[in-house]
PDB file of N, CA, C and O in Angstrom:
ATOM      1  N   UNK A   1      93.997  99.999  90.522  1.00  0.00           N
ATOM      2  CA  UNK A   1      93.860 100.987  89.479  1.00  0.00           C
ATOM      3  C   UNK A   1      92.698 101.958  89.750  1.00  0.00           C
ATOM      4  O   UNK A   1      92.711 103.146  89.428  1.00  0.00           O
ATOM      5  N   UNK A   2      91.411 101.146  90.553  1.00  0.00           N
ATOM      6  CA  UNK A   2      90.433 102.008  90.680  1.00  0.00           C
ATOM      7  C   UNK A   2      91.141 103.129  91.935  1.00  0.00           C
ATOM      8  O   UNK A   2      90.650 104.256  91.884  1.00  0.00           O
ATOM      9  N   UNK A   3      92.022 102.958  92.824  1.00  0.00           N
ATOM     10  CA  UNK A   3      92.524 104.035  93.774  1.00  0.00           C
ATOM     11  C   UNK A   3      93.310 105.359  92.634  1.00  0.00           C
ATOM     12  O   UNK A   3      93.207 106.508  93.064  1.00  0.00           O
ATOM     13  N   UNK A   4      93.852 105.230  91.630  1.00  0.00           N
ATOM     14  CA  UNK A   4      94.315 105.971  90.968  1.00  0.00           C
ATOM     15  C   UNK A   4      94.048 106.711  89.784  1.00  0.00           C
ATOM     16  O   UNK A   4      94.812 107.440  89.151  1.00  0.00           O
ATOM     17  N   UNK A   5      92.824 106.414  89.568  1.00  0.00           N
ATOM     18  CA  UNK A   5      91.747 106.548  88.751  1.00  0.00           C
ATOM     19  C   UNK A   5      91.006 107.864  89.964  1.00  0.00           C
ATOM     20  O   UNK A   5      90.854 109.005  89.526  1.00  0.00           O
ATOM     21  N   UNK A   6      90.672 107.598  91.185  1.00  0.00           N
ATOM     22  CA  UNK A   6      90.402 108.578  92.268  1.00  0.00           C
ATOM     23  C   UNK A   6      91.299 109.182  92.431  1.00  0.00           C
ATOM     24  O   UNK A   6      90.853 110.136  93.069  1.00  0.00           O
ATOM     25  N   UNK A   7      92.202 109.318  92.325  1.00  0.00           N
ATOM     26  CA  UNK A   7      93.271 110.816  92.708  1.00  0.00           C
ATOM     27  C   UNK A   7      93.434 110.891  91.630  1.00  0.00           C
ATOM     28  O   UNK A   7      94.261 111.796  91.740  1.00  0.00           O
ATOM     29  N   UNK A   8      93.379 110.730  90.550  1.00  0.00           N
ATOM     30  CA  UNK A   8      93.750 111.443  89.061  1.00  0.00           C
ATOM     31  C   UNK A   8      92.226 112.417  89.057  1.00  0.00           C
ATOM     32  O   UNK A   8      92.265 113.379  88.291  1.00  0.00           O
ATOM     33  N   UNK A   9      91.043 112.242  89.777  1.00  0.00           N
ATOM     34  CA  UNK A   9      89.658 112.787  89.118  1.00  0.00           C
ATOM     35  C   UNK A   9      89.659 113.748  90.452  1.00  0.00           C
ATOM     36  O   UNK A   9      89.147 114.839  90.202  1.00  0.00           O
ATOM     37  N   UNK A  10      90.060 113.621  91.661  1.00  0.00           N
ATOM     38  CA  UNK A  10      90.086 114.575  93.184  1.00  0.00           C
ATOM     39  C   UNK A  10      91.373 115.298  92.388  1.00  0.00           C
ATOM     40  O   UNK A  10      91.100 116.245  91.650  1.00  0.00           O
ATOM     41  N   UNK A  11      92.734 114.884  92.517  1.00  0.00           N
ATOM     42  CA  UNK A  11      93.395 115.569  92.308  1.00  0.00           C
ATOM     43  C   UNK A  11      94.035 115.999  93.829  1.00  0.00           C
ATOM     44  O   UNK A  11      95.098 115.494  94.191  1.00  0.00           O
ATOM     45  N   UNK A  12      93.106 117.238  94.926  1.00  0.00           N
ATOM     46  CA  UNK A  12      93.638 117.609  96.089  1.00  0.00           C
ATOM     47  C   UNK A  12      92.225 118.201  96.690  1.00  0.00           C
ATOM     48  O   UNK A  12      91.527 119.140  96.308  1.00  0.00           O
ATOM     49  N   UNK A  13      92.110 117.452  97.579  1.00  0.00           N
ATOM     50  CA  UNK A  13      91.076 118.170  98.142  1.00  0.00           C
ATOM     51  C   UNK A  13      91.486 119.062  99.522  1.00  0.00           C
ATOM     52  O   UNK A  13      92.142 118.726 100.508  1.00  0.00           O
ATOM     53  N   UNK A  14      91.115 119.779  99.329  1.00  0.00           N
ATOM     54  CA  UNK A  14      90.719 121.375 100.324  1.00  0.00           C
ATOM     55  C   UNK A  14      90.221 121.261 101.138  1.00  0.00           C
ATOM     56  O   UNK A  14      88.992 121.312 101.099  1.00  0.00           O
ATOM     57  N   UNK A  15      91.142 120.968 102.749  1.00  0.00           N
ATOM     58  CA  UNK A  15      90.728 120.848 103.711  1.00  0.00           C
ATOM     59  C   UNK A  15      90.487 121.868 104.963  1.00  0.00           C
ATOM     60  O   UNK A  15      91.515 122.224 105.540  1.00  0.00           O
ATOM     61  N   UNK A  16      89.785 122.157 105.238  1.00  0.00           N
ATOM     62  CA  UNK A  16      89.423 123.360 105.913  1.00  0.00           C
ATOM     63  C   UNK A  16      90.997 123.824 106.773  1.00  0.00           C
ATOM     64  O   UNK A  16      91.424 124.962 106.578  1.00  0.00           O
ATOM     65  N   UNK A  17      91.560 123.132 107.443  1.00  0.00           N
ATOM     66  CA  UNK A  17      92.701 122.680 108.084  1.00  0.00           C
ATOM     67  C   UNK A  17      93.763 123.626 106.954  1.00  0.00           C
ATOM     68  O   UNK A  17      94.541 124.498 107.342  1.00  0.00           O
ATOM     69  N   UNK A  18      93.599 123.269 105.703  1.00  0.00           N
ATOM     70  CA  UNK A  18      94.571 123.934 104.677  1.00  0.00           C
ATOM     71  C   UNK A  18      94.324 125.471 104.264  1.00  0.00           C
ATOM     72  O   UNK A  18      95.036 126.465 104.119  1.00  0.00           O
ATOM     73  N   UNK A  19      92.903 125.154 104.144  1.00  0.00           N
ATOM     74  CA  UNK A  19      92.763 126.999 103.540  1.00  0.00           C
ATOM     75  C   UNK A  19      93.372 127.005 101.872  1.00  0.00           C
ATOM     76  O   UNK A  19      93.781 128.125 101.567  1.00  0.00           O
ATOM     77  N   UNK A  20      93.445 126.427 101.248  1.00  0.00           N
ATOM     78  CA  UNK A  20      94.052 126.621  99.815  1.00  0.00           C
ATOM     79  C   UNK A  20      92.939 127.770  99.083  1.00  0.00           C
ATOM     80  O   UNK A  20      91.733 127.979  99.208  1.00  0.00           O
ATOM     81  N   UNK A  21      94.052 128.379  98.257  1.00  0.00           N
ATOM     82  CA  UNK A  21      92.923 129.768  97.119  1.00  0.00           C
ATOM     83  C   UNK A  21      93.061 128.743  96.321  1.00  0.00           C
ATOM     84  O   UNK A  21      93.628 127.679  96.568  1.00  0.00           O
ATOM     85  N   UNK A  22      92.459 129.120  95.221  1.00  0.00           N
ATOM     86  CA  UNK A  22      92.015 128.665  93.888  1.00  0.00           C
ATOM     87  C   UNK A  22      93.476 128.340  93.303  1.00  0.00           C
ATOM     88  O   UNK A  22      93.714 127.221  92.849  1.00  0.00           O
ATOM     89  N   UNK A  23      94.604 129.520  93.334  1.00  0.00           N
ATOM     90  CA  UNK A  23      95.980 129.188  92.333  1.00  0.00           C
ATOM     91  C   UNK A  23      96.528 128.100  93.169  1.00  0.00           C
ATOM     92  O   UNK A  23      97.057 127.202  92.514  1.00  0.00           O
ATOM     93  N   UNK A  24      96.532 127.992  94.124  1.00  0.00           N
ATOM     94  CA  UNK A  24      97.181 126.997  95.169  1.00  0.00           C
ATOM     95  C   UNK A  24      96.582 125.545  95.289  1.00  0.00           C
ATOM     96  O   UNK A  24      97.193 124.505  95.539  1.00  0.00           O
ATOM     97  N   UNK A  25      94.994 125.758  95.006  1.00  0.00           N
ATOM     98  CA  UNK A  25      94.353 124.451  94.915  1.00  0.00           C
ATOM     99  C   UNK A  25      94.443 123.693  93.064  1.00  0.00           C
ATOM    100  O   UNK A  25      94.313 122.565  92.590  1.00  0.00           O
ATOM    101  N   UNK A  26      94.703 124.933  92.570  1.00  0.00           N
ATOM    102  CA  UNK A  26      94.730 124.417  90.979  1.00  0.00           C
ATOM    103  C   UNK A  26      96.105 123.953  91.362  1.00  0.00           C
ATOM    104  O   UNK A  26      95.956 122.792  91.743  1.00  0.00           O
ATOM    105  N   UNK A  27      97.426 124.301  91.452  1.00  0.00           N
ATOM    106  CA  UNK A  27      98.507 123.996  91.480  1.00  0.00           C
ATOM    107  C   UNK A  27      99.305 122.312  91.786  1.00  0.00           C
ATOM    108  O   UNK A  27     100.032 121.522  91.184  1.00  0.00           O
ATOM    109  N   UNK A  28      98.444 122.461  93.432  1.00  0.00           N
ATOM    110  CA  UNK A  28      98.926 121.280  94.031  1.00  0.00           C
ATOM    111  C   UNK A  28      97.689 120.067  93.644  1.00  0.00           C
ATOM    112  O   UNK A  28      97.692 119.065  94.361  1.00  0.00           O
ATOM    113  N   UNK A  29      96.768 120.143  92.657  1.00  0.00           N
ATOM    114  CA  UNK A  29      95.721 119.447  91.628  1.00  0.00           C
ATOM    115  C   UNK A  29      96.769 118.933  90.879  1.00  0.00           C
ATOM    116  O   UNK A  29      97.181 117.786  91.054  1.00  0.00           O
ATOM    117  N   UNK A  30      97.257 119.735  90.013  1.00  0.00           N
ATOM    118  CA  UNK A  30      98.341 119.248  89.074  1.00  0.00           C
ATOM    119  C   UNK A  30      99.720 118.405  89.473  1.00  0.00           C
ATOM    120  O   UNK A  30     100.368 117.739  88.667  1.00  0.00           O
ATOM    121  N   UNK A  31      99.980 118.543  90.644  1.00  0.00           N
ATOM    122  CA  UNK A  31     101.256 118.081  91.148  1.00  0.00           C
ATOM    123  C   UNK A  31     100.656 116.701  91.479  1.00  0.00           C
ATOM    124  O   UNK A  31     101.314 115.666  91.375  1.00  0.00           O
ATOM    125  N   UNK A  32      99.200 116.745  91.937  1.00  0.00           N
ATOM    126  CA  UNK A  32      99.187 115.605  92.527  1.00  0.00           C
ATOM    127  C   UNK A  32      99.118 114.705  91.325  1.00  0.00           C
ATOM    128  O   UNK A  32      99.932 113.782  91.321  1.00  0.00           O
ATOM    129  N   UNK A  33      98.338 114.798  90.358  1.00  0.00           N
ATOM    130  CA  UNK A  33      98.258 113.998  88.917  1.00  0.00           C
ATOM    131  C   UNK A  33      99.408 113.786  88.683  1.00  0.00           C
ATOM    132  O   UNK A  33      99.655 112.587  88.813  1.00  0.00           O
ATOM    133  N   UNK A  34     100.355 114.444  88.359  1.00  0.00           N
ATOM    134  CA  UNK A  34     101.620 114.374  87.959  1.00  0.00           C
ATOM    135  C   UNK A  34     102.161 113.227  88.468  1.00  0.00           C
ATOM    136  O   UNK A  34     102.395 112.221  87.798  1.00  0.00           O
ATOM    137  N   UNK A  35     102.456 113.412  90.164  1.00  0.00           N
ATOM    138  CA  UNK A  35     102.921 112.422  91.043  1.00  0.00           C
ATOM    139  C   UNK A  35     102.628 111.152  90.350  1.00  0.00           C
ATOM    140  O   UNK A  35     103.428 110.490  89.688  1.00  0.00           O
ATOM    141  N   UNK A  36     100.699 110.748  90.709  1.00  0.00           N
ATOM    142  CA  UNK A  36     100.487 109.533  91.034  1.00  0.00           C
ATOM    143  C   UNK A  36     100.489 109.066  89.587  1.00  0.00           C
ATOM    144  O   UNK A  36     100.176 107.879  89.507  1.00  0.00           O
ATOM    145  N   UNK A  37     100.829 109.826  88.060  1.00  0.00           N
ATOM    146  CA  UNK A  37     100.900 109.343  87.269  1.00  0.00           C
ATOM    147  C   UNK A  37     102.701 108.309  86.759  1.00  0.00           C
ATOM    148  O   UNK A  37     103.043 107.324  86.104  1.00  0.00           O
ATOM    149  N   UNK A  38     103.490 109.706  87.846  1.00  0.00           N
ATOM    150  CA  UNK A  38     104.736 108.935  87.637  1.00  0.00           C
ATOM    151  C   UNK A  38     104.592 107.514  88.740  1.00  0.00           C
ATOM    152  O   UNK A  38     104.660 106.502  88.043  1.00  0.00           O
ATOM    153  N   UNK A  39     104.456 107.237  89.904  1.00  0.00           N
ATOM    154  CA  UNK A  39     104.163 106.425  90.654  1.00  0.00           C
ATOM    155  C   UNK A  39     103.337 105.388  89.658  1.00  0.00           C
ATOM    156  O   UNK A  39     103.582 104.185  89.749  1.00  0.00           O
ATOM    157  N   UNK A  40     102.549 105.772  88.895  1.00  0.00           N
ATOM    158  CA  UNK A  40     102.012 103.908  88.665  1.00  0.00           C
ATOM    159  C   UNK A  40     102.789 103.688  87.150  1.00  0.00           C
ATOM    160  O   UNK A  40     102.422 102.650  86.600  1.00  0.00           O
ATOM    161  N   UNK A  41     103.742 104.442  86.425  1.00  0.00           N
ATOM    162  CA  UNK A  41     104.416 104.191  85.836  1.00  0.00           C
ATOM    163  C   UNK A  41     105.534 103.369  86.354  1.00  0.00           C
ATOM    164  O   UNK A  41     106.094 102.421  85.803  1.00  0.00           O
ATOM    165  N   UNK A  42     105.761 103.911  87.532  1.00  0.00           N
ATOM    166  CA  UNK A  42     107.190 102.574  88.350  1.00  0.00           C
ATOM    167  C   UNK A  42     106.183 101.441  88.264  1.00  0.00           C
ATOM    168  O   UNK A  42     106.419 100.418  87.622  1.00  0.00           O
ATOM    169  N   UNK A  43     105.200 101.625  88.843  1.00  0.00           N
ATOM    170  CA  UNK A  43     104.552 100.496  89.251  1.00  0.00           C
ATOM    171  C   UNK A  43     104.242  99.595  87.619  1.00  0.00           C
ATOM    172  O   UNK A  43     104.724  98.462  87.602  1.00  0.00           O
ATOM    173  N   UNK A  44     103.688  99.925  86.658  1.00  0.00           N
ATOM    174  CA  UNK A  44     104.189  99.396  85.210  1.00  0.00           C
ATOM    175  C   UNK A  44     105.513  98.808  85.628  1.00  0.00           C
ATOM    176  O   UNK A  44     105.617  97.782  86.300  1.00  0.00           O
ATOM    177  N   UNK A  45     106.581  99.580  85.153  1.00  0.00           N
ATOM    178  CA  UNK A  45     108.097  99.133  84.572  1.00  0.00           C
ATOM    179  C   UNK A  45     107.858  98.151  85.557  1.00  0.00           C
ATOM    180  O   UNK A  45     107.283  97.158  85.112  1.00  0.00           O
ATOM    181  N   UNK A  46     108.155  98.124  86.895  1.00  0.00           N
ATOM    182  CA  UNK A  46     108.262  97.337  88.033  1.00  0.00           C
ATOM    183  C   UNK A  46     107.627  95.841  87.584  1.00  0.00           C
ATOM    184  O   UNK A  46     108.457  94.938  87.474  1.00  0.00           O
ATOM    185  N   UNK A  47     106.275  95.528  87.328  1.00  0.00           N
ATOM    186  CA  UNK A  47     106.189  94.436  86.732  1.00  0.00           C
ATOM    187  C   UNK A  47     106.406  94.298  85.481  1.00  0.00           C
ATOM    188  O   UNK A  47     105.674  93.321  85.322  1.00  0.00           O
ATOM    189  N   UNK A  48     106.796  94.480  84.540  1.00  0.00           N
ATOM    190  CA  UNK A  48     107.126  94.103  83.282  1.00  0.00           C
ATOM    191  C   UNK A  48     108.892  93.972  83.370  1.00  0.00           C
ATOM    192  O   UNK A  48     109.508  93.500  82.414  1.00  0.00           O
ATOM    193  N   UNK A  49     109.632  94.460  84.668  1.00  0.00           N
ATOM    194  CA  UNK A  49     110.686  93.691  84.755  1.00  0.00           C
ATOM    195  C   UNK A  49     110.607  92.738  85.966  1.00  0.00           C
ATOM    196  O   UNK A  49     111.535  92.350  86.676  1.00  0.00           O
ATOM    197  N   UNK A  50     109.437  92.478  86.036  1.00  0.00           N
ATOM    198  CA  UNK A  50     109.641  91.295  86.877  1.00  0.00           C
ATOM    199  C   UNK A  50     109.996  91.214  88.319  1.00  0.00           C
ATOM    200  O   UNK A  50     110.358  90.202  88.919  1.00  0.00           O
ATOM    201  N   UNK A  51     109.824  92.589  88.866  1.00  0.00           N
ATOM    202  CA  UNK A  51     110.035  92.734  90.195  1.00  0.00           C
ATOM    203  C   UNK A  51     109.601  92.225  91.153  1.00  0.00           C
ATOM    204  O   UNK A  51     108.414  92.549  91.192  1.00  0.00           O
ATOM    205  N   UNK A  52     109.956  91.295  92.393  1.00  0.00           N
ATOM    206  CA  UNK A  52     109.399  90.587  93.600  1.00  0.00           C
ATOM    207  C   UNK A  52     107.615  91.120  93.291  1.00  0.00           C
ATOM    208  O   UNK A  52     107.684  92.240  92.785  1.00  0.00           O
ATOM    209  N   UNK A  53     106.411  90.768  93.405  1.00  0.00           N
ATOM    210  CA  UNK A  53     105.478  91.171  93.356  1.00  0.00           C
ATOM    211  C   UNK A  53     104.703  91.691  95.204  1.00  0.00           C
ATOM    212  O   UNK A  53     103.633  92.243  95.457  1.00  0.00           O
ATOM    213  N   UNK A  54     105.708  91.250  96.053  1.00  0.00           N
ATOM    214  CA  UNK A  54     105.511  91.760  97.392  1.00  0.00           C
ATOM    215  C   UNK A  54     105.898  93.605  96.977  1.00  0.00           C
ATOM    216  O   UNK A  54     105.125  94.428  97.468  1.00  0.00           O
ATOM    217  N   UNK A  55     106.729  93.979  96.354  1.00  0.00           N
ATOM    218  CA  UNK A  55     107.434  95.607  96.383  1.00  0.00           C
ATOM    219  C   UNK A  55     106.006  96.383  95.373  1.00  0.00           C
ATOM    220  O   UNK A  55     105.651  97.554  95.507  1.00  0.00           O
ATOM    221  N   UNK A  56     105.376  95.375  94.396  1.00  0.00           N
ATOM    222  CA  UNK A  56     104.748  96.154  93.823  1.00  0.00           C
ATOM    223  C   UNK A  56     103.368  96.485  94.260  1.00  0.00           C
ATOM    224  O   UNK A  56     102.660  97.488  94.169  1.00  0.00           O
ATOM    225  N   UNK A  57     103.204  95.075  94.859  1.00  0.00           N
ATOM    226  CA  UNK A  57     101.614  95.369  95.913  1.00  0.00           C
ATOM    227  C   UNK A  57     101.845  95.980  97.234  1.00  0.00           C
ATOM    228  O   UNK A  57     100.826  96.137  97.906  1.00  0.00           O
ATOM    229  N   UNK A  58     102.994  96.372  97.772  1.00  0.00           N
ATOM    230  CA  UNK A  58     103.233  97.578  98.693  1.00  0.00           C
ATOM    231  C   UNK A  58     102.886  99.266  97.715  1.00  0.00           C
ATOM    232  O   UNK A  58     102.045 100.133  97.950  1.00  0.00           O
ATOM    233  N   UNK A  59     103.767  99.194  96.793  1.00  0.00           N
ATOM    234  CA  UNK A  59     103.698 100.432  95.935  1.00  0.00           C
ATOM    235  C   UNK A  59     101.862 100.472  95.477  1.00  0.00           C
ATOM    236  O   UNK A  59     101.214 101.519  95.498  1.00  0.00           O
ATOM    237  N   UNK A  60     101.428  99.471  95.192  1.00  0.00           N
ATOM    238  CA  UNK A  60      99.943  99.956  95.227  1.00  0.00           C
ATOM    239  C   UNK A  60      99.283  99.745  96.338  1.00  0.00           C
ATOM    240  O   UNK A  60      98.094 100.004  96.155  1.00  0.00           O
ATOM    241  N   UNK A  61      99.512  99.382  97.448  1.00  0.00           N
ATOM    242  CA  UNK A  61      98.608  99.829  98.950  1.00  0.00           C
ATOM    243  C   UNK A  61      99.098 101.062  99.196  1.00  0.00           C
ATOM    244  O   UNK A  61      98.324 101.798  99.808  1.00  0.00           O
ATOM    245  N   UNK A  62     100.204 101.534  98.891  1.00  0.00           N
ATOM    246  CA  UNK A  62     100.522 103.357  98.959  1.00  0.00           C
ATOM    247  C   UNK A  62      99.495 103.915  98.392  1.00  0.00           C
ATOM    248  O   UNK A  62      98.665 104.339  99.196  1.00  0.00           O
ATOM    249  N   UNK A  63      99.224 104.087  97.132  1.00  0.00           N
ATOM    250  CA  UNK A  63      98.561 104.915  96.306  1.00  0.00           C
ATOM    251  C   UNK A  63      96.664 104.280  96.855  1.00  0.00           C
ATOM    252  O   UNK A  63      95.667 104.972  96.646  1.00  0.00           O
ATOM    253  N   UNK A  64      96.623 102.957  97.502  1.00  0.00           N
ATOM    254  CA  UNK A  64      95.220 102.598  98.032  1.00  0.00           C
ATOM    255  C   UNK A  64      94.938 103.802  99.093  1.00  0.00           C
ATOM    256  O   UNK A  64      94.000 104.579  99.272  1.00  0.00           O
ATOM    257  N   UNK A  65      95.798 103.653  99.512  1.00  0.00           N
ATOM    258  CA  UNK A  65      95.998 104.378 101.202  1.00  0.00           C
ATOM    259  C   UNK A  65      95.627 105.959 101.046  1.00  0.00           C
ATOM    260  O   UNK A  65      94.847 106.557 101.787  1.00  0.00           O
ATOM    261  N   UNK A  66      96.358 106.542  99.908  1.00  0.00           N
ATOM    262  CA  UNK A  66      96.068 107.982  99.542  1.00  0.00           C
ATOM    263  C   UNK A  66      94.971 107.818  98.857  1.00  0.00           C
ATOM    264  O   UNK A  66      95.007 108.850  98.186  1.00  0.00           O
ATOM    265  N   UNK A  67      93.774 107.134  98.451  1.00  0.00           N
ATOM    266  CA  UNK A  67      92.855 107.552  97.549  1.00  0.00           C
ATOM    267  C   UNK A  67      91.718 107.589  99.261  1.00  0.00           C
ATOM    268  O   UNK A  67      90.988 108.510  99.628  1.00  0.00           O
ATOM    269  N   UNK A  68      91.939 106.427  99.869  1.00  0.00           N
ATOM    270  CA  UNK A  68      91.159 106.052 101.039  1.00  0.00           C
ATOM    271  C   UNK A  68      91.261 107.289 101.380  1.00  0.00           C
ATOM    272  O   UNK A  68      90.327 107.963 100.946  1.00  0.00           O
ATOM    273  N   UNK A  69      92.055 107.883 102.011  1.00  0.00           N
ATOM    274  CA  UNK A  69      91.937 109.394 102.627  1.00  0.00           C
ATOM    275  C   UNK A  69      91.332 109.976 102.077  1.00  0.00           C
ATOM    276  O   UNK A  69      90.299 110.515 102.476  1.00  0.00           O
ATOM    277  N   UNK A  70      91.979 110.057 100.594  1.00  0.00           N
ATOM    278  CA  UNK A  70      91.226 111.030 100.032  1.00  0.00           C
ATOM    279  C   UNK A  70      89.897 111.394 100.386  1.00  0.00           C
ATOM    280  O   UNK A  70      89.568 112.429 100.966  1.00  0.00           O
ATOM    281  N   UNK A  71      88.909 110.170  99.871  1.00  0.00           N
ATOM    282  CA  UNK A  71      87.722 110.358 100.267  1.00  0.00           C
ATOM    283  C   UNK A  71      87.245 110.984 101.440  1.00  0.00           C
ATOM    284  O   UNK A  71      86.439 111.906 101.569  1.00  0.00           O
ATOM    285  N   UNK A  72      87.935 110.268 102.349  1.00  0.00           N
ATOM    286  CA  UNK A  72      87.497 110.568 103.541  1.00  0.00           C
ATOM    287  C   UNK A  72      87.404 111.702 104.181  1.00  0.00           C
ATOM    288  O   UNK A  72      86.757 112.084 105.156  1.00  0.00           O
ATOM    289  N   UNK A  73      88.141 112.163 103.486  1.00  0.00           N
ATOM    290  CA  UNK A  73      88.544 114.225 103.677  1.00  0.00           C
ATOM    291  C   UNK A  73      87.758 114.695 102.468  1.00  0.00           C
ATOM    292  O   UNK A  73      88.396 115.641 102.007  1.00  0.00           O
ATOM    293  N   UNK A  74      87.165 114.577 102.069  1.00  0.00           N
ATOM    294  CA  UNK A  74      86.154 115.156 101.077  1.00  0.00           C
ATOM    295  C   UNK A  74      84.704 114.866 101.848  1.00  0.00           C
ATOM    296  O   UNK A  74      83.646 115.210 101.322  1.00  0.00           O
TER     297      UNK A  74
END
C-alpha cells in the first residue's frame, strides 16, 4: 500500500529523456492516479473474492516495481 500511496503523491515524474510541458505533465499525473487507483481496486475485489493469493501478490509487486522506479527517476 505504501508503493501506491507513492504514485498516487509522484503521480509522473519528468524525465529529462521525456521533455513533458506542464499540460502534458499535468495530464499524464492524472492518468497515472487514475490507473493505479483502478489497479488496487482489482487488487481489493480480487481478495474479497478470494482469489489464489499468488495473482494478488504478483498484482502488488507490479505496482511495487512502478513506485521503485519511480523514485529512482526522480
Amino acid at each position: 500500500m505504501l508503493s501506491s500511496l507513492i504514485i498516487l503523491i509522484f503521480g509522473t515524474v519528468n524525465h529529462p529523456n521525456l521533455d513533458l510541458n506542464e499540460r502534458e505533465l499535468a495530464l499524464n499525473k492524472r492518468k497515472a492516479r487514475l490507473v493505479v487507483t483502478f489497479e488496487l481496486s482489482v487488487i481489493l475485489l480480487a481478495m474479497l473474492m478470494h482469489v489464489r493469493s499468488e495473482y494478488v501478490f504478483y498484482m502488488s509487486m507490479g505496482i511495487t516495481v512502478n513506485a521503485i522506479i519511480m523514485i529512482l527517476a526522480k
